[in-house]
N, C-alpha and C positions, 0 to 999 in steps of 0.2 A: 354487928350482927347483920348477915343478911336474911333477906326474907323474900321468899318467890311464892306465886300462887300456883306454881306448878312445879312439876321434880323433873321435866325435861330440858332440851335443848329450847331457847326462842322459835325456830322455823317449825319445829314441831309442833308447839304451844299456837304459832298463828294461825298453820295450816288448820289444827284444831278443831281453833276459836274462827274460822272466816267467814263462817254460816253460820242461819241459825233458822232450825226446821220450825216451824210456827206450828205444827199440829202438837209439839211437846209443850204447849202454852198454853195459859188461855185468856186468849184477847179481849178485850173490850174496849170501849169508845167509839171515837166517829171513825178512825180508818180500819176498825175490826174487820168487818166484813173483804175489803180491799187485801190487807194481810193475811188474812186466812188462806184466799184465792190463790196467792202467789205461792204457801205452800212455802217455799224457803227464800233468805234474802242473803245474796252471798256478796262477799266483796273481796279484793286484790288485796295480796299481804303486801306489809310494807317492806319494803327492803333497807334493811338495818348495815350488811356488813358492806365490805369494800364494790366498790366498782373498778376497780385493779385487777386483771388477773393475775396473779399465781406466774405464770412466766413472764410478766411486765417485772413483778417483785423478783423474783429471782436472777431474769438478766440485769438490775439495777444492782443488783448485791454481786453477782461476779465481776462485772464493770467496776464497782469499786475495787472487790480484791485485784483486781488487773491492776487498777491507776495507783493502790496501794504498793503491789510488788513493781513495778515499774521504778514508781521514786525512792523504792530501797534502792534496789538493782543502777538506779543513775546516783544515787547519793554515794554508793561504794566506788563507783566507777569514779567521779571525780575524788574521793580520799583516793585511790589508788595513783593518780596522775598528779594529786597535789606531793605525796609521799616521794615517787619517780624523780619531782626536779629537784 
């Protein structure tokens, strides 16, 4: 089973969750008065997915299909020249 505390995407869930307005609260203790002041306390989301871009990944996968059709194209070439003597 899974189980998520939210029904979106992550980046949507963090963007969110990155803040949180203090006046929907209510504070108490010794930094009460301090957090209240500031009013909202926001922070950087984290970044979860790749640091690869998108045509990093895609030139690695035609470079492959190149070096794959390459060593067909040379594996045929010598059957045909082994076949010839």
């Amino acid at each position: 089973m899974i189980t998520n505390n939210w029904s979106d995407a992550v980046i949507p869930y963090q963007e969110q969750t990155s803040s949180i307005n203090w006046d929907e609260f209510e504070v108490s203790g010794v930094g009460a008065e301090k957090v209240v002041k500031e009013g909202r306390t926001s922070w950087a989301r984290v970044v979860e997915e790749t640091q690869v871009s998108n045509a990093v990944i895609l030139g690695g996968l035609i470079t492959a299909a190149a070096a794959v059709t390459a060593g067909a194209l040379y594996r045929r070439s010598l059957r045909g020249l082994v076949k010839q003597r």
